[in-house]
C-alpha positions in Angstrom: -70.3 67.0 22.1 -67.8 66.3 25.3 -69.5 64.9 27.8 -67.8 66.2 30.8 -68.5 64.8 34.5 -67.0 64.6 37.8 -65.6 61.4 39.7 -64.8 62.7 43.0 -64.6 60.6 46.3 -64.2 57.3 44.9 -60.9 56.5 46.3 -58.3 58.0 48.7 -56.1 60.1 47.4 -52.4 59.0 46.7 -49.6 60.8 46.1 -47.1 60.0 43.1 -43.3 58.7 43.2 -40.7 61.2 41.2 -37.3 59.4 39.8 -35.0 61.6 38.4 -33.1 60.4 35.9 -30.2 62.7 34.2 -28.3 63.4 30.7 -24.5 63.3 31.4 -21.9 63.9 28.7 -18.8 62.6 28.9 -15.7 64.2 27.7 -12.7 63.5 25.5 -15.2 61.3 23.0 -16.5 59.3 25.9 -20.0 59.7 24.8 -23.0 60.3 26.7 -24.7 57.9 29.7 -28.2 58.2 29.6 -30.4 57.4 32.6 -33.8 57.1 31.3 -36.3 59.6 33.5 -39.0 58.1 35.4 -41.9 59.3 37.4 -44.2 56.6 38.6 -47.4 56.8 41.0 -46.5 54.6 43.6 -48.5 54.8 46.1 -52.0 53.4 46.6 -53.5 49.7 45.9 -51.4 47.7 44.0 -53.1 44.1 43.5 -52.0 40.7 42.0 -54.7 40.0 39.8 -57.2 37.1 40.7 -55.4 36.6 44.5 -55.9 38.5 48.3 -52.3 39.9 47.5 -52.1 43.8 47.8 -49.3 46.0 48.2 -50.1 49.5 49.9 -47.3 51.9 49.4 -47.0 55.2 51.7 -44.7 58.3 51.7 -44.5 60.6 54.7 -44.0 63.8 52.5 -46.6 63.5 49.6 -45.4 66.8 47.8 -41.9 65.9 48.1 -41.8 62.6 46.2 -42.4 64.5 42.6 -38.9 66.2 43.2 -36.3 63.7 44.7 -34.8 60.5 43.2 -34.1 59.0 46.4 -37.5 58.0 48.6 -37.5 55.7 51.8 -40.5 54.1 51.5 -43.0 52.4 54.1 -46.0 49.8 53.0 -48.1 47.1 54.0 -48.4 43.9 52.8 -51.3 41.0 52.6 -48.7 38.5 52.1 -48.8 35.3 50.3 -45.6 33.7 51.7 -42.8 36.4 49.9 -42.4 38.2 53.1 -43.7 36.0 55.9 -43.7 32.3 56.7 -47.4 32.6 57.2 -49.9 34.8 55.6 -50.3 38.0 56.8 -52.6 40.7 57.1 -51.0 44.4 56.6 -47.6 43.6 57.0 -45.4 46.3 57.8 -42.8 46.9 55.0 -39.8 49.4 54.7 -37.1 50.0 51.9 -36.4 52.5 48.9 -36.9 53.5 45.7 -34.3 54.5 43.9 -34.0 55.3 40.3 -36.7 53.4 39.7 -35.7 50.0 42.0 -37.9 49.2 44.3 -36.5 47.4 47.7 -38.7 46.5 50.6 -38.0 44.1 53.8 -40.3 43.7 57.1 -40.5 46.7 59.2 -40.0 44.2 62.1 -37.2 42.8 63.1 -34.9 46.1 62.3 -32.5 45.5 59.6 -34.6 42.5 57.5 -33.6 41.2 54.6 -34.9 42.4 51.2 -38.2 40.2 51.0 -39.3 42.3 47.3 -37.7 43.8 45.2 -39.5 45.0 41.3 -39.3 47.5 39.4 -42.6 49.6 37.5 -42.6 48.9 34.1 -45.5 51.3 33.3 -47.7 53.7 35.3 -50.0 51.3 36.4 -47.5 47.7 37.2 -45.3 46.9 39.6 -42.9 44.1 38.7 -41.6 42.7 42.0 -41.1 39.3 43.3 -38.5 37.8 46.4 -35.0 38.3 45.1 -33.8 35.1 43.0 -37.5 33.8 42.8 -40.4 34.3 39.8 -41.9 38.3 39.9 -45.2 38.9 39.8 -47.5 42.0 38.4 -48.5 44.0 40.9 -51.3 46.7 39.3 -53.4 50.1 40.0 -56.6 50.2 39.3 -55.8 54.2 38.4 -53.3 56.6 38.0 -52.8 59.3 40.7 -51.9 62.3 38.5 -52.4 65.1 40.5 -52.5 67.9 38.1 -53.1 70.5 40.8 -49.6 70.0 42.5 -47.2 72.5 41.3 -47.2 74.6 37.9 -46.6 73.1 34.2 -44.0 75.1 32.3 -42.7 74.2 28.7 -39.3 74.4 28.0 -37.5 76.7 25.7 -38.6 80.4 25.2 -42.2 81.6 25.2 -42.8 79.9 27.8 -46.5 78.2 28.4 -47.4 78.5 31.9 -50.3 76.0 32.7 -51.8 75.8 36.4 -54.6 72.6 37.0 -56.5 72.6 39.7 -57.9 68.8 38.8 -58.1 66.1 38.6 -56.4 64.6 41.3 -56.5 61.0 39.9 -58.3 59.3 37.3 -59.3 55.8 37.0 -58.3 53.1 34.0 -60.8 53.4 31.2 -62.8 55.9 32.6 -62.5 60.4 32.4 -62.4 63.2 34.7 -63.0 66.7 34.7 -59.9 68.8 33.8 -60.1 72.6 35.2 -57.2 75.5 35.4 -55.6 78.5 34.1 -53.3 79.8 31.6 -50.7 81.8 33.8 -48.0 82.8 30.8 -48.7 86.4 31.5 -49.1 88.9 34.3 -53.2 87.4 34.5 -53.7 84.4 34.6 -57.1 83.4 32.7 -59.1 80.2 32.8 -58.8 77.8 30.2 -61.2 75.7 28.8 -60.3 71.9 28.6 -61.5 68.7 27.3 -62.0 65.6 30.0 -58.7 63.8 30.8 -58.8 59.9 29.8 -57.4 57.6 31.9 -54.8 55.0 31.0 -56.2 52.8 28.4 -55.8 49.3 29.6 -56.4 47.7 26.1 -53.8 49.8 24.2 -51.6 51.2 27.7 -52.0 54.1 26.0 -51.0 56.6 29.0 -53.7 59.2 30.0 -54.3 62.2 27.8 -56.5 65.5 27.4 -57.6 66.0 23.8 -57.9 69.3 24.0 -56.6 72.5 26.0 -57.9 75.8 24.8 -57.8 79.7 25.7 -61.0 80.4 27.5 -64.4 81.4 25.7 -63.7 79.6 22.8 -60.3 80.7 22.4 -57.0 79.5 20.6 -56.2 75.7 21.1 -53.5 76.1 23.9 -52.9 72.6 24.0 -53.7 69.2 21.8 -53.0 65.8 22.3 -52.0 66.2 26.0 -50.2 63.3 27.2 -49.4 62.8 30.6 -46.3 61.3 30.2 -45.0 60.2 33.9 -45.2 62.7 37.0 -43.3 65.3 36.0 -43.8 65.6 32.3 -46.4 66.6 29.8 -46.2 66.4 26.4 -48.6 68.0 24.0 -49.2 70.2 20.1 -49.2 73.2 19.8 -51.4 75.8 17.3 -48.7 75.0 14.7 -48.4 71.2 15.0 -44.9 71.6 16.7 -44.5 69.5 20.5 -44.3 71.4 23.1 -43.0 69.5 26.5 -43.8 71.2 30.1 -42.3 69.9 33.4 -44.0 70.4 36.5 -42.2 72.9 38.4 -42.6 73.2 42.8 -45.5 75.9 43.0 -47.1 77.1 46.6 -48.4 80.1 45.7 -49.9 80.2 42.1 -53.8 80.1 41.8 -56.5 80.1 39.4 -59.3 84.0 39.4 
């Protein structure tokens, strides 16, 4: 039996970071340069374990950041020392992320130098430090998945057209409600879904939805879900084979 319950409220809401990364072949034997793809929830509370130090991370345009590769960035910082001779309290940062660096300096005076600099290694830590001196790990208590933004398409032919509607973020170790609809066809119908788990902090196993199936008891749609970064999903279908779905800019696509 799945128990199934709803975790709403419990923090703000944060929007996610999108790096694109690309496949380029060269020619004339070259070979190919790979740039790994990354889509990373940035923004929201990212501690050092057992200190005061947070870093807050804010984007201007929260739907934008799951389609760009380029971000300036603002924050705030409760500072330790690595950006301030003093501590702090909510520092004003700016800087970029690109491709996956991250590069912040004070806000104040214009033009700072770089004061941290990281890089996330997962979807819950932030690797960052002063340039030249020891990082630390910087970590989210949960992932900011929002499902609901845009619409999950597989690739290839016969395409599977998902549309969520939730969760919007989903804490380490814990589950939320999963709802949305199958829009492949003309109508879209309402699927029925197993609870998303949130990323497993013992394993860093990556979030996941057991099970996606057609409604009333339908077809399995869907198994082994796996929220891979922002952008991707990777899942089984009916006939064992994976099935991969990027999440596409939607405005106007809704659930009966």
């Amino acid at each position: 039996m799945i128990f199934r319950g709803r975790r709403r409220g419990y923090r703000h809401s944060y929007w996610s970071l999108l790096v694109v990364g690309l496949l380029s072949a060269c020619g004339g034997g070259a070979g190919i340069v790979a740039i790994i793809e990354i889509v990373t929830p940035i923004a929201g509370n990212w501690a050092v374990r057992n200190t005061i130090e947070n870093l807050n991370l804010n984007q201007a345009q929260p739907d934008a950041v799951f389609f760009t590769s380029n971000l300036n960035l603002t924050a705030e910082l409760t500072t330790q020392g690595d950006c301030s001779t003093v501590p702090e309290n909510n520092l004003p940062l700016v800087g970029t992320l690109i491709n996956g660096d991250l590069v912040l300096r004070r806000a104040n005076p214009a033009n700072s130098p770089t004061c941290l600099q990281g890089t996330f290694i997962d979807l819950i830590t932030l690797e960052a430090g002063p340039p030249g001196l020891p990082t630390k790990l910087y970590e989210n208590d949960r992932v900011d998945v929002q499902m609901g933004l845009g619409l999950w398409v597989s690739d290839g032919s016969g395409q599977l057209k998902l549309k969520f509607e939730s969760p919007d973020s989903i804490n380490n170790d814990d589950f939320d409600i999963v709802d949305g609809c199958d829009v492949s066809s003309s109508t879209a119908v309402r699927f029925d879904s197993d609870d998303m788990n949130g990323f497993n902090t013992t394993t860093r196993a990556k979030p996941t939805i057991p099970e996606i199936r057609s409604s009333n008891g339908g077809s399995i749609l869907l198994s082994n879900v796996v929220f891979e970064d922002g952008a991707t999903l990777t899942g089984l279908n009916s006939s064992g084979q994976t099935v991969t779905l990027r999440r596409q800019p939607d405005s106007s696509t809704t659930c009966p």
